[in-house]
C-alpha positions as CSV (number, residue, x, y, z in Angstrom):
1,X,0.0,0.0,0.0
2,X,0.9,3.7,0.0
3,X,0.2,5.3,3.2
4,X,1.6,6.8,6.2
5,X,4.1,4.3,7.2
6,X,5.0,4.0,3.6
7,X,5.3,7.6,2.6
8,X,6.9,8.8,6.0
9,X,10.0,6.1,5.6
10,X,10.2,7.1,1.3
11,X,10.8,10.6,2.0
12,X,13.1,10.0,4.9
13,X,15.4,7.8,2.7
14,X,15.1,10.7,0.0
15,X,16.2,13.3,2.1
16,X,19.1,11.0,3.6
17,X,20.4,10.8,0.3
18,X,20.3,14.3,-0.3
19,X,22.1,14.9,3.1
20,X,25.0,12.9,1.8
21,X,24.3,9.6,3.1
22,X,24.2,6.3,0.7
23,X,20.9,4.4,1.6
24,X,20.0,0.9,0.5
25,X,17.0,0.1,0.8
26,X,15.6,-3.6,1.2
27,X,12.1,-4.1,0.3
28,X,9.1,-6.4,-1.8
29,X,9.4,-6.3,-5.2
30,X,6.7,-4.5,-7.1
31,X,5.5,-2.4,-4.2
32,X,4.8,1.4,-4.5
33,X,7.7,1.8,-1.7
34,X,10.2,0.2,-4.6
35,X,9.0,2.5,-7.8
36,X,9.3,5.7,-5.6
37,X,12.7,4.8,-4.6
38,X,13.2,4.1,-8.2
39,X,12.1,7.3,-9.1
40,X,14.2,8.6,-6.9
41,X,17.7,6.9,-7.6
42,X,17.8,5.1,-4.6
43,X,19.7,1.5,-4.6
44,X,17.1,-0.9,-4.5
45,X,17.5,-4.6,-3.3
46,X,14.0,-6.7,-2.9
47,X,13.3,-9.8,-0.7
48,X,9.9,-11.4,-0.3
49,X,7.3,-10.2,2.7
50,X,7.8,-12.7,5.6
51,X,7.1,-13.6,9.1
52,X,9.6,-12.6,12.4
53,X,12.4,-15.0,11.2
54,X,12.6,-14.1,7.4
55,X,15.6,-15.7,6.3
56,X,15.9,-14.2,3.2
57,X,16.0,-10.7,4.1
58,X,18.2,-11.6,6.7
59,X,21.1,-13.1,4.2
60,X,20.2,-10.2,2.1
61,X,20.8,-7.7,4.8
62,X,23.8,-9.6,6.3
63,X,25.5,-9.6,2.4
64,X,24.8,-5.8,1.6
65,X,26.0,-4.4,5.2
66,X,29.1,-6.2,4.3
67,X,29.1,-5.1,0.7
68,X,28.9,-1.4,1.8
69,X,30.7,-1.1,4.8
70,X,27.3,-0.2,6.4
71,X,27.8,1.9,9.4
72,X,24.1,1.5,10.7
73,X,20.8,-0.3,9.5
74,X,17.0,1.1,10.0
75,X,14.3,-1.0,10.5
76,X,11.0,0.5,9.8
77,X,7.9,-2.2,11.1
78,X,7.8,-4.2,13.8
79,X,8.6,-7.5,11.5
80,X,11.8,-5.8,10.3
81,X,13.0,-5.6,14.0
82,X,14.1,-9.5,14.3
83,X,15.8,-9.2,10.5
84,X,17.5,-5.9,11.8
85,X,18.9,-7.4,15.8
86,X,19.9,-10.4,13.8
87,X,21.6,-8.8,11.1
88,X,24.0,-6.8,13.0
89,X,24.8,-9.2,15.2
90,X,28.3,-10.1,16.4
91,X,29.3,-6.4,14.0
92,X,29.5,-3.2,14.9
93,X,26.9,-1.7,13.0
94,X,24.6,0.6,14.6
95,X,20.8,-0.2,14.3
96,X,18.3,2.2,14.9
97,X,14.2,1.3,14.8
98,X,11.9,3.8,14.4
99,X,8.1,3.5,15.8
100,X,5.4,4.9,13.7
101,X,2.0,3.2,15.4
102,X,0.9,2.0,18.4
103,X,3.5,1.1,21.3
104,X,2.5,-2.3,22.5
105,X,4.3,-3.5,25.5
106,X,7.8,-5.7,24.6
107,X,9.2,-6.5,28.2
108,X,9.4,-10.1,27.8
109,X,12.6,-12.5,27.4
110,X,12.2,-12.4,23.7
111,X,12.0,-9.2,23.1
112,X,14.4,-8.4,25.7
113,X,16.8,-10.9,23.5
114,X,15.6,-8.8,20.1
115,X,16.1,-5.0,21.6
116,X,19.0,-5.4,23.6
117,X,21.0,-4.5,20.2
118,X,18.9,-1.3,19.2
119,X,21.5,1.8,19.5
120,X,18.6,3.6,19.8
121,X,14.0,4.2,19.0
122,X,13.4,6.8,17.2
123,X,9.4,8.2,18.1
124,X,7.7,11.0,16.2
125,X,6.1,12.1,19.3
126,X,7.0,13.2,23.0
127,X,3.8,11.1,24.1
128,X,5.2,7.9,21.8
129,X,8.5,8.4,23.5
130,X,7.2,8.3,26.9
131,X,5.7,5.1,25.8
132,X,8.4,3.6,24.8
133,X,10.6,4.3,27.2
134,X,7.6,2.3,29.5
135,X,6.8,-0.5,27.7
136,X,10.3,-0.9,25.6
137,X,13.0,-3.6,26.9
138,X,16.0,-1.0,26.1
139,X,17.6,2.1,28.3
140,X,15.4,5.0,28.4
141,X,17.9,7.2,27.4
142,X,18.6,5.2,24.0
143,X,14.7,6.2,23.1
144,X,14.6,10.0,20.6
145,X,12.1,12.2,19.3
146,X,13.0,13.0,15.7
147,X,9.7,14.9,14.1
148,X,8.9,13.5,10.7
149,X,11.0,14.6,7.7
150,X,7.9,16.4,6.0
151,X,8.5,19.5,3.6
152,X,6.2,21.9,4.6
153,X,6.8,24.2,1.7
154,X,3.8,22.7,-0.6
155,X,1.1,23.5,1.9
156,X,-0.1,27.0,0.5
157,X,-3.3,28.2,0.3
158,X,-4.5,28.9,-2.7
159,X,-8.2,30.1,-3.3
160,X,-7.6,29.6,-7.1
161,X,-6.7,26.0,-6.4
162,X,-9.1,25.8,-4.0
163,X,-12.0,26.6,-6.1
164,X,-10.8,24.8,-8.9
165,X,-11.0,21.8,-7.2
166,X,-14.3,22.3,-5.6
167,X,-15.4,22.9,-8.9
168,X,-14.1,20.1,-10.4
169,X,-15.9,17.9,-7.6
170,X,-19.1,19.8,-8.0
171,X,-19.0,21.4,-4.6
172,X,-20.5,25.0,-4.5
173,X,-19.1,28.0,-2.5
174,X,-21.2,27.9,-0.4
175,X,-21.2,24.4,1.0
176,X,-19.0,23.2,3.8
177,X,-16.7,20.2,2.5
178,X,-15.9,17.7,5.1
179,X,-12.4,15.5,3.7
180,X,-11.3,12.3,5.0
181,X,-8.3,11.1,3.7
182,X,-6.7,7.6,4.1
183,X,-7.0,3.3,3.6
184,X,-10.1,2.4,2.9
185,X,-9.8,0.1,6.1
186,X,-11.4,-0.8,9.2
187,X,-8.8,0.9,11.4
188,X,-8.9,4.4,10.4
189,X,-12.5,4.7,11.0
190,X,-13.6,5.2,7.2
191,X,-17.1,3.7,8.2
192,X,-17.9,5.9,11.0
193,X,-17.0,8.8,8.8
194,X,-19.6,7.8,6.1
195,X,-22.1,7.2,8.9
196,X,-21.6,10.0,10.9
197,X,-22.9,11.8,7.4
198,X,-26.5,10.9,8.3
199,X,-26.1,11.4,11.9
200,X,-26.3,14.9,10.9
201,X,-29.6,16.9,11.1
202,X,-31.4,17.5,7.7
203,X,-31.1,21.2,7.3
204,X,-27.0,20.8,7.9
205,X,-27.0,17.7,5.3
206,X,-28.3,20.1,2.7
207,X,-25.3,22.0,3.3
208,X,-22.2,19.9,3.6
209,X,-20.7,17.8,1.5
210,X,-18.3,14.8,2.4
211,X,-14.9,13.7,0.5
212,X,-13.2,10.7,1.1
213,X,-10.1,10.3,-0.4
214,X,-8.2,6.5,-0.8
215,X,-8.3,3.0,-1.2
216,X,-8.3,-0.4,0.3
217,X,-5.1,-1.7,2.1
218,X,-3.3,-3.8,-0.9
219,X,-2.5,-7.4,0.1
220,X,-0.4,-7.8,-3.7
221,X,-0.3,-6.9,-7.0
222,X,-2.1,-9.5,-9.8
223,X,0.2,-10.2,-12.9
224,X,-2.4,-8.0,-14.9
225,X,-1.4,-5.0,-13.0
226,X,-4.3,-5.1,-11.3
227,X,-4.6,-4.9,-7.1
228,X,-5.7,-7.5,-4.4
229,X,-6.7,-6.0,-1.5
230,X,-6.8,-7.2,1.9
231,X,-9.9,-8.8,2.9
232,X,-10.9,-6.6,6.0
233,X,-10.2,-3.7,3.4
234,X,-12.3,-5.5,0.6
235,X,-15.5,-5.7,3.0
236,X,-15.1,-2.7,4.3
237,X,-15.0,-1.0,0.7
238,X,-18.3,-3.0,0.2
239,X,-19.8,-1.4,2.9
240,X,-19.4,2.4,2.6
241,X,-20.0,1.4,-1.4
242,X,-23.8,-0.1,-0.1
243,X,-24.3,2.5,2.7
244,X,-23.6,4.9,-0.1
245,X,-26.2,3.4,-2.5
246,X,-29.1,2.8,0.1
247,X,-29.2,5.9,1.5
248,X,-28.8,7.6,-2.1
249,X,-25.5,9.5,-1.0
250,X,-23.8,9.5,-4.4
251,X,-24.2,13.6,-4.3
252,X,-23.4,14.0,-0.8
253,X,-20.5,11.7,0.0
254,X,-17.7,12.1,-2.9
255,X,-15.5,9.5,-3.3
256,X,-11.9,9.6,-5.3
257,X,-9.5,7.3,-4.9
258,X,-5.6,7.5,-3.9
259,X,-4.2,10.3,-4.7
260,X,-0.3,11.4,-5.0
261,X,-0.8,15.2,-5.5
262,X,-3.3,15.3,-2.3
263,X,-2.3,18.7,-1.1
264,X,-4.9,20.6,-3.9
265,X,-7.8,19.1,-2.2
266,X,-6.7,19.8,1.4
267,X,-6.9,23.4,-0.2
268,X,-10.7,22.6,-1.4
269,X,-11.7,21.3,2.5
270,X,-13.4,23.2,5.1
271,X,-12.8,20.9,7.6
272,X,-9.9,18.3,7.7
273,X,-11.7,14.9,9.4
């Protein structure tokens, strides 16, 4: 898929490259994560998706730190953590882990075993730190905020934009547009946002409008081209699709689908859900 996670760790690598560094970057072959890089000129090595143990990313990662003289390897997920502690093992390569969801507690021998090797978390938040330095089997002083590498130039108003966009959509001035933008999944709450549509009372419905901007979590890529998504994605699609239908929404609740140049329609919203 192409979303937070995804975009966050893309952008990072970018702008380590343009800092001087040399990344390499291990990841599945055919994913959007490994055309942006692409794009991008950064060396690309794939392995397959696994489990914890994943053997093959493991040799891989094992053969390029020693290819490159790699002073320090990133991990990125909380699969990637086992392939990471085990790769620099018995070296003395850095590894640094960075936490971009939930902090679930990891105080047991296994974990303890895993994290012992991390030179140090990196959290995007003083309230993610704090959790990790709770729940996390490492020193709390080996836990760091660094804020996410985001250029902040791009996010101009522009009322031409803006209504350009609205216009484009079909929205009027003087509506109020209501965006959501994300996976079409069960996690980020995509349901409750097309519900909560008719939750309002009937003279507000007449003036709002809703937007919801993505698509379903991607589980792979068919040799057509075409996408399989995740199940819990796929049923959840099907029921903002039939919610949508029933209630004869299709003028009130927009729907476009993923979008690389998002920042235009944050410019058409009124209110960012």
């Amino acid at each position: 898929a192409w979303g937070g996670l995804e975009l966050y760790v893309g952008t990072l690598v970018v702008e380590q490259q343009r800092a001087g560094c040399k990344p390499v970057v291990v990841c599945v072959r055919g994913s959007r994560v490994e055309s942006f890089l692409r794009e991008h000129d950064i060396e690309v090595h794939n392995a397959p998706a696994g489990d914890y143990i994943n053997i093959q990313a493991l040799l891989l990662t094992r053969r390029l730190i020693r290819r490159h003289a790699a002073l320090a390897v990133h991990s990125h997920n909380r699969l990637d953590v086992w392939t990471a502690s085990l790769a620099v093992r018995f070296s003395n390569v850095r590894w640094l882990h960075s936490v971009y969801m939930n902090v679930a507690p990891k105080r047991d021998p296994l974990h303890r075993f895993i994290y012992r090797r991390a030179t140090a978390v990196l959290a995007h938040s003083e309230w993610a730190a704090q959790e990790i330095r709770e729940r996390y089997p490492i020193d709390p002083r080996r836990v760091h905020v660094v804020r996410y590498g985001i250029d902040l130039s791009p996010y101009v108003r522009s009322d031409d934009v803006r209504s350009a966009i609205r216009q484009s959509l079909g929205v009027s001035d003087g509506e109020i547009l209501v965006g959501m933008m994300g996976r079409i999944d069960i996690q980020k709450g995509v349901r409750e946002f097309v519900d909560s549509y008719t939750m309002l009372p009937d003279d507000i419905q007449a003036k709002v409008r809703s937007l919801l901007i993505g698509e379903p979590t991607i589980l792979r890529s068919r040799p057509d081209g075409t996408s399989e998504y995740e199940p819990d994605s796929a049923a959840c699609e099907e029921y903002i699709a039939a919610q949508i239908n029933e209630r004869k929404l299709n003028d009130r609740i927009i729907r476009i689908g993923f979008q690389r140049e998002f920042i235009p329609y944050l410019n058409a919203m009124d209110v960012f859900a």
